[in-house]
Each structure stands twice: as C-alpha cells, then as structure tokens.
C-alpha positions in Angstrom: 147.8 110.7 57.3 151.4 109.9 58.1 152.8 113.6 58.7 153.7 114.9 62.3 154.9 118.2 63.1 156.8 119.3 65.9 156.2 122.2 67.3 158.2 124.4 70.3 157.0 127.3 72.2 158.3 130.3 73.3 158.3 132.6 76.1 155.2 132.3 78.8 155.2 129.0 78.5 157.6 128.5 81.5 156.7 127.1 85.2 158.6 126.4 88.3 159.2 122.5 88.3 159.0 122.2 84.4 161.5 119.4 83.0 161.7 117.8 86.3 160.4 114.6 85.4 162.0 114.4 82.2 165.4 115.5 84.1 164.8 112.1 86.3 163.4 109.9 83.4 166.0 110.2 80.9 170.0 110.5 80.6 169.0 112.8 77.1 167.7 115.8 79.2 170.3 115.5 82.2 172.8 115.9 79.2 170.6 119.0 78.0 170.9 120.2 81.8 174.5 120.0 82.5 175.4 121.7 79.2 173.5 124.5 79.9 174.1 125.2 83.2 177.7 125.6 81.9 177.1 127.8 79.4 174.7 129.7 81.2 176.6 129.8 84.1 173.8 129.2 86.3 172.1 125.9 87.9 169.7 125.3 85.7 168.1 122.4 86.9 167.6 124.7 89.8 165.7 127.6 88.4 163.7 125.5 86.1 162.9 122.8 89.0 162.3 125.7 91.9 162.2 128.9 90.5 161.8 131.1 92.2 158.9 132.2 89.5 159.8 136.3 89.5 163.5 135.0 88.4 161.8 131.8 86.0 160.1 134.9 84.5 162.9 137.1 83.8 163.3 137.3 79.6 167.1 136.2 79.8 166.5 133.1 82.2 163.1 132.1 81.0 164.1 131.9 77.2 167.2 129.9 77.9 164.9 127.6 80.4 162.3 127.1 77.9 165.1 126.2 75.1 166.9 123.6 77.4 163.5 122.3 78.7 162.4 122.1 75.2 165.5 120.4 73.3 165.7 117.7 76.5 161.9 116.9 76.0 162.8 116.1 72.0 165.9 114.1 72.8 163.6 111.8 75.0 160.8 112.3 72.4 163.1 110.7 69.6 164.4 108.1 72.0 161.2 106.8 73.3 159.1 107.1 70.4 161.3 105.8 67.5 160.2 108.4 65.1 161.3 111.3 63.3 158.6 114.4 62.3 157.9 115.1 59.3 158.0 119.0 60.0 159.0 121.8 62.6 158.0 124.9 63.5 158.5 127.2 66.6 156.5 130.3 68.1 159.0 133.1 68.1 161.9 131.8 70.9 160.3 127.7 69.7 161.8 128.4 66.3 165.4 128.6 67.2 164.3 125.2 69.2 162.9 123.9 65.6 166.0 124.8 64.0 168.2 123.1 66.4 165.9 120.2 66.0 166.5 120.5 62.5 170.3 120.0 62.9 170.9 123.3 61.7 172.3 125.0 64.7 174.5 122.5 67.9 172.6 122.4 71.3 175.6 124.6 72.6 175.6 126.7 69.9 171.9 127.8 69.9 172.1 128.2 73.5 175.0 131.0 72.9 172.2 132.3 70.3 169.2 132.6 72.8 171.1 133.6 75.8 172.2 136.5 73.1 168.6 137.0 72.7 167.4 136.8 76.1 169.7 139.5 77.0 169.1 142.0 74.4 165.1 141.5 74.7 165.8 141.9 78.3 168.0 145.4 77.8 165.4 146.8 75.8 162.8 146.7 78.2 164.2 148.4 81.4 163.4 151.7 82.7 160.4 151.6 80.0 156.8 151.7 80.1 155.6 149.3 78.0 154.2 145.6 77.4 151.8 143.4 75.4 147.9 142.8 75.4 146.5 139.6 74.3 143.2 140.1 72.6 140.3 137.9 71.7 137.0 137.0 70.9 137.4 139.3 67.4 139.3 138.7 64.3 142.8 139.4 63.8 141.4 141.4 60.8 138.7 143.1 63.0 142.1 144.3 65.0 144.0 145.1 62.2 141.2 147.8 61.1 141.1 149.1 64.6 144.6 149.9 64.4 144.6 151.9 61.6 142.9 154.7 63.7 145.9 154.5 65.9 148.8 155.6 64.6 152.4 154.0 65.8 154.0 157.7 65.8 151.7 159.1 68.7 150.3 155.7 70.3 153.7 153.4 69.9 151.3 150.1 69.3 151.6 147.3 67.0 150.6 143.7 66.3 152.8 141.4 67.7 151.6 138.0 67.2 148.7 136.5 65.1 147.7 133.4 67.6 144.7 131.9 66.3 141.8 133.9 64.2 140.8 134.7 67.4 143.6 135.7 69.4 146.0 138.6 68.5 148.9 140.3 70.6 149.5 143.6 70.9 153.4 145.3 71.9 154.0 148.9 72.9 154.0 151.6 75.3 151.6 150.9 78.2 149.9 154.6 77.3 148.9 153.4 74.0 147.8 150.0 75.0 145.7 151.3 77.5 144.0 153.8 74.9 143.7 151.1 72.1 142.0 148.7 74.8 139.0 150.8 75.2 138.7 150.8 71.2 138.6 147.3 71.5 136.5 146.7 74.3 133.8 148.5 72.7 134.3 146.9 69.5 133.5 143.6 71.9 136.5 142.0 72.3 138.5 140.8 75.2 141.6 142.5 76.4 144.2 140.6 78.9 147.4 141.8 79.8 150.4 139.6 79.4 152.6 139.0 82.2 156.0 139.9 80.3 158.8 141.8 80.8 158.5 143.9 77.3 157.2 144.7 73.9 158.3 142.0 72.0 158.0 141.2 68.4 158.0 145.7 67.5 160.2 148.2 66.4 161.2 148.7 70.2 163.4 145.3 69.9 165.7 146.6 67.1 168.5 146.7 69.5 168.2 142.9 70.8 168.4 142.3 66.8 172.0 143.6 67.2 172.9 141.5 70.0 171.7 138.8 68.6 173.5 139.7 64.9 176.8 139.0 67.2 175.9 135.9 68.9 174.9 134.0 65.2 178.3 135.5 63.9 180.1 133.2 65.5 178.2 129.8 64.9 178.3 128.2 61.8 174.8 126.9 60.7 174.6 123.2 59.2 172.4 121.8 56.8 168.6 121.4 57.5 168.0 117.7 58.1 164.0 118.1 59.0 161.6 121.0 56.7 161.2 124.1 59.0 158.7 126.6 58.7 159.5 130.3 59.2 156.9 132.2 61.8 157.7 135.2 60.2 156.4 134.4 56.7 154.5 131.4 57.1 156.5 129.4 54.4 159.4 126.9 54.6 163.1 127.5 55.0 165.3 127.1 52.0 167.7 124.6 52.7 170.6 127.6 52.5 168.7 130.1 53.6 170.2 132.7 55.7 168.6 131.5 59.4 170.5 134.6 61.4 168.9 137.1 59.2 165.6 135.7 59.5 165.5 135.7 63.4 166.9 139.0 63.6 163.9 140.3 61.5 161.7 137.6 63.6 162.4 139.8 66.7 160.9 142.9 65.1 158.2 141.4 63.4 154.7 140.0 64.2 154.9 136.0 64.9 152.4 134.8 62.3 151.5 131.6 63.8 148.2 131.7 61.8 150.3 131.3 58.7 152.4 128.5 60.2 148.8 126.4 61.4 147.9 126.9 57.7 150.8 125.9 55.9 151.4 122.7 58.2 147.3 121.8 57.6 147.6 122.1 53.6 150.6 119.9 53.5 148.2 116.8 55.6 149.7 117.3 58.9 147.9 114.3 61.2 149.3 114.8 64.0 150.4 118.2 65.7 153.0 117.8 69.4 153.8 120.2 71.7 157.5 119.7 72.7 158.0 122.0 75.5 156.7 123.2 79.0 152.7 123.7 78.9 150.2 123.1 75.9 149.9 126.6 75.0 150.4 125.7 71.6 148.0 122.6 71.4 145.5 124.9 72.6 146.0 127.4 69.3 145.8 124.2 67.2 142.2 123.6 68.7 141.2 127.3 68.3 142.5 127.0 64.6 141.9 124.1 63.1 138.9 121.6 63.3 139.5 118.5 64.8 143.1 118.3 64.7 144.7 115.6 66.8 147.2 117.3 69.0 148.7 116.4 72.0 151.4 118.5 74.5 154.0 116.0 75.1 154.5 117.6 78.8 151.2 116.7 80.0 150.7 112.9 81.3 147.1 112.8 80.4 148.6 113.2 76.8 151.3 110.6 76.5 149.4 107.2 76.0 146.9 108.6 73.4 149.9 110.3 71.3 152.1 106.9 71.6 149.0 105.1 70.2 148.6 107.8 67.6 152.3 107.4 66.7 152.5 103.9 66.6 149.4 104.1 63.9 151.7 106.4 61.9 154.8 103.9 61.9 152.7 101.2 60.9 151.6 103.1 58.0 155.0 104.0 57.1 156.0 99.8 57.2 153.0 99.9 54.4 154.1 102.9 52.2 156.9 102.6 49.2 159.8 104.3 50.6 161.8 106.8 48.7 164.6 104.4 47.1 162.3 101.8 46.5 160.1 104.2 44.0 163.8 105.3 42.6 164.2 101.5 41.8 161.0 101.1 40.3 161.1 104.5 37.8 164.3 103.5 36.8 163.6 99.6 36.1 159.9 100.9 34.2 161.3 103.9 32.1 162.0 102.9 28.1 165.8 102.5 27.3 167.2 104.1 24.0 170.6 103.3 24.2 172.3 100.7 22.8 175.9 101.2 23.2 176.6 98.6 25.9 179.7 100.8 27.9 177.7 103.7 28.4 174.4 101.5 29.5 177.1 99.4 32.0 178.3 102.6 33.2 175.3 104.7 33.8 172.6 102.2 34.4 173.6 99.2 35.8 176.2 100.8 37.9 174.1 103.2 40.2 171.1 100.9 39.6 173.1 98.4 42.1 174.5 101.3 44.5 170.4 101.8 44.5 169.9 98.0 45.5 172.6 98.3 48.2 171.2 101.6 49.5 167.7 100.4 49.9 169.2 97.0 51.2 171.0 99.1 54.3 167.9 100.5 55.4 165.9 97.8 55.4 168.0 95.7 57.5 168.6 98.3 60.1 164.5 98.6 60.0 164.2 102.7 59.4 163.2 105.0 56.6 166.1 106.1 54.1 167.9 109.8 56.0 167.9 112.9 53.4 171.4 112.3 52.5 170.2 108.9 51.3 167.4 110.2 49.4 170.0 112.7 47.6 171.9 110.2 47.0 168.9 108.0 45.1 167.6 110.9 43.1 171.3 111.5 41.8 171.8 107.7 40.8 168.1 108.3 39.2 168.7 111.3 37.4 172.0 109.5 35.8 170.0 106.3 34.6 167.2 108.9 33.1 169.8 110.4 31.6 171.7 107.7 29.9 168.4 105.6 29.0 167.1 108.7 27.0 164.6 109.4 29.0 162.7 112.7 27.7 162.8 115.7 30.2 159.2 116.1 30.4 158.7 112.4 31.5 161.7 112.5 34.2 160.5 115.5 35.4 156.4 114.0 35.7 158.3 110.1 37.1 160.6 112.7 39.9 157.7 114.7 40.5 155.1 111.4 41.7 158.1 109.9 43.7 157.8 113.7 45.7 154.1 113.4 45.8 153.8 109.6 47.4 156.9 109.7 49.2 155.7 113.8 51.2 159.8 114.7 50.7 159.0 117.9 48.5 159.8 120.2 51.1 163.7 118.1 51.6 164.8 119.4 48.3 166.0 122.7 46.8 164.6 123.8 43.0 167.6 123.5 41.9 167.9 119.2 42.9 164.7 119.0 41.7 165.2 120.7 38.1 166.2 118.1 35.5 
C-alpha cells in the first residue's frame, strides 16, 4: 500500500496558460523554463502561458511544451512533497519525461531528444492526408477483429494506442479512417476525431525514427535511478537497456498503455499521479482500473487529497524495515561455519560495520537508503553469506524476502540478484 507511480502524458494534453502557476510558485520550474527557451530557441514561458493555441498545437512546440511543463511540475513535486515514486511510466512523448525522471537522460539532454522528435513527427505529416480516430465504447479486441477486414496495403490504417479497454486509437490516411469508421459505427462504437497534426504511433513515422536515431546519438544515457516501464511492451526497463532503440521503435508502434495500467496494478501500485498539463491520464486509470486512487497533480481540486494520501504513504514507510536494516538482520540470523578467525574478521565483521555505518547515515538525515546504497548493502551481504558458509539455496530464499518486504525487485538486474 506504499507504492506510487508517476506517470507523464504526451501530446494533447497541452493548453494555453499550462505551467503558469507552477512557473510563479516555484524556482524548480522557472529553471525548467529558462533552460528551454534556450535550447529551443523560443520564449517558452510564452507559448505555453499564451499560446496562441494553433502554434501550442503544432507537434514540434507542443511536445517540447508538454516535456518542460512536465519535468518543472516533478521538480516541485519532489520538493514539496518529500517523496520519491516508486515507479514511472509515460504515454508515448511522457516516457521520455519518465526516463528523465528516472535520471537516465539530463533535462537539456532530453530536450535535444524531443525537439528531435517533435520535428521529425512534424515533417512526416505535411502535405499529407491523414490523422487519428479515437474510438470507444467497444473493446480494443472488438477493434482489433474489425481491422482484419481492412487491410493496411489498400486502407493505410492501424492501431495506434490501446488507452483503456475501452478506448483505442486509430493512425492513417484520412480515406481509410473514414471507411473503417462506418465499420465501427455499425459495430456500435463511438468514433471521434483527434485534433492532431498526424498519424502517429504507424509505419508513416519511420522517418521521425531517423531523426530521432541522430538526436540520442549524441547524449550519453545514465543509469536508471527509479524502475520505468516501457509503453511499447508493457514490461520494465533493464537497467542497461538500450533506451534510444526502444523510442525509436516507440514511434512506429502502438502505445500499449493497457499493458502499462496492468503491470503497475500487479506490482500494488496505491497511488497513481498525473505529472503534467491535464488529467488525461487519471481519467484512463478510472476507465481501467477499479477504484484506483489517482490524482492529476495540475488540477487544484486534486492537491490537498493527494498530499494527504502521500503523507499516509510516508508514515507507512517510517513503520516498514528498510532495505539495510533487513541486510543487518539476515546477516546477524544466518548459521556461521567458519572458524578460522582472519577470514571471519575480514569478511564478516568488516562489511557487517560498513552495514552499521550505512544504515546509521540514513537514519540521521531521516530518508530511505538511494539504490546505490542498496547495491552497496546486498554486496556487503552477499560477502558475509559467503564467508559464513551460507548454502546457496538459503541466500538465495534470505535475498529473495529482503526483495519481497522491501518492493526493490524491479532496482536490480538478474545478474546482482543471482548468487
């Protein structure tokens, strides 16, 4: 019940004034601002505060609005709330916001990245005929069979987002979107055309994929401090997976945001925040999920019942065992089998005290141990396993409860968790 995920949107989310308030509440987001506008070469406290909406709404200035709007929003987010989530995620554009979050790509870095991708997306869709229909009230599966009379050589139509179980997207040529609508229609769903520039998330978008390939060339991705799930498969990142690869293919690619609600609700998620302009996302939660406590952190009415929610979740957190803690106590409880003294000084006691001075740091600055700590805990406990004689089968059952209690699965690749 202590898990929060973050999530960022993506395109359509914007709105002339969006990030005003946060602009004038918070140093953060002026930061956010300032570096943007640089990069971007454009005011873009301006075009986000005033519009005017037909330029908000243009692919290149509305992705790098909603990014900036987005990352600003979490800066304060951290800074007034005192909390770190337990997970991220982003709807196509949002998850280059999640992995920023993540500390995998630099603010100024992933701007480069989705002004990159602004631009391409924006390329492919002059002088072209085409767009994207939103359609609900039937299943996503109900849509999928519908297409298969329809196919992508002569109509140019595919499915561009999975929303909610009731809400798919459609990309293509106008012609073919028109002639799939009626299908639909009959078939009783609802059909709404999206105000956007193109059709993204299809085949029509492998050239933006090579102008983004050239932007993520040039920036050097860091380790992922935060687990972030990929909206393209629905499952989490490796720790060294290759990011640029995966939002190139994200561009061409339904957004399978059903897959992302799923995996975030099997792992206990409790609380589900919008971090970005609107609550289109909060509002997919609700279609997706029952009863899930979710909350857009741009809309006022929101803000006092997610604080309490959050301060709930901190309290709980003062109550659990933290991480180094349950390192100390599998290492004190497991039976010792060697006797020669050196070896037991050495490889017991020794990292049994950097343990003590590890978990005595972060309980006097009041926080949760960071992942490098954790590393570093599960190394010092691995070694004192080791040189006790502790059998492989019962490290690997004492490493695998401290994963369980603790939620920090996700943190680690196979290969730290393999004895």
């Amino acid at each position: 019940m202590d898990k929060i995920a973050i999530m960022f949107p993506g395109q359509a989310s914007q709105y002339a004034g969006m990030g005003k308030k946060w602009y004038e509440r918070y140093s953060e987001v002026k930061e956010c601002f300032d570096q943007a506008s640089e990069i971007m070469k454009t005011d873009m406290g301006k075009l986000c505060f005033q519009g005017p909406s037909k330029q908000l709404q243009a692919t290149e200035n509305a992705q790098a609005a909603i990014f900036t709007v987005s990352m600003g929003m979490y800066r304060a987010f951290l800074t007034e709330e005192e909390i770190e989530p337990t997970y991220l995620a982003g709807h196509s554009l949002g998850e280059i916001s999640a992995l920023t979050a993540a500390g995998v790509f630099k603010f100024e870095d992933a701007l480069k990245i989705v002004k990159a991708r602004g631009h391409g997306m924006a390329r492919c869709s002059h002088d072209v005929k085409m767009g994207m229909y939103a359609v609900q009230n039937i299943s996503s599966r109900q849509v999928e069979k519908a297409m298969l009379q329809f196919e992508f050589d002569q109509y140019g139509v595919q499915i561009a987002n999975y929303n909610t179980p009731y809400q798919t997207v459609l990309s293509g040529k106008l012609d073919g979107l028109k002639t799939i609508e009626k299908q639909l229609k009959e078939s009783g769903a609802r059909v709404i055309p999206l105000n956007v520039s193109g059709p993204f998330h299809s085949t029509f978008m492998q050239p933006a994929a090579g102008a983004l390939k050239e932007a993520l060339q040039l920036v050097k991705a860091d380790h992922m401090k935060i687990p972030v799930i990929s909206g393209k498969t629905g499952t989490f990142y490796a720790p060294e997976q290759d990011f640029g690869e995966a939002l190139m293919d994200q561009l061409v690619n339904p957004v399978r945001w059903d897959k992302v609600v799923n995996r975030l609700n099997e792992q206990g998620t409790a609380v589900w925040i919008e971090m970005g302009p609107k609550d289109v996302l909060k509002k997919f939660i609700q279609n997706s999920i029952k009863h899930p406590c979710t909350y857009a952190y741009d809309e006022e009415p929101d803000l006092e019942p997610c604080r309490l929610q959050l301060d709930r979740v901190k309290q709980m957190k003062k109550q659990m065992p933290d991480f180094i803690g349950l390192c100390m106590g599998a290492a004190v409880c497991v039976r010792n089998t060697n006797w020669d003294n050196d070896s037991y000084q050495e490889g017991v006691v020794k990292p049994y005290k950097e343990l003590q001075v590890l978990l005595e740091t972060v309980e006097k600055e009041e926080r949760t141990p960071i992942e490098s700590e954790m590393r570093t805990a599960l190394q010092f406990l691995k070694k004192i396993f080791a040189v006790k004689g502790v059998s492989l089968e019962e490290q690997k059952e004492r490493i695998c409860h401290i994963f369980e209690i603790t939620g920090t699965k996700t943190l680690f690749a196979e290969d730290e968790m393999s004895i």
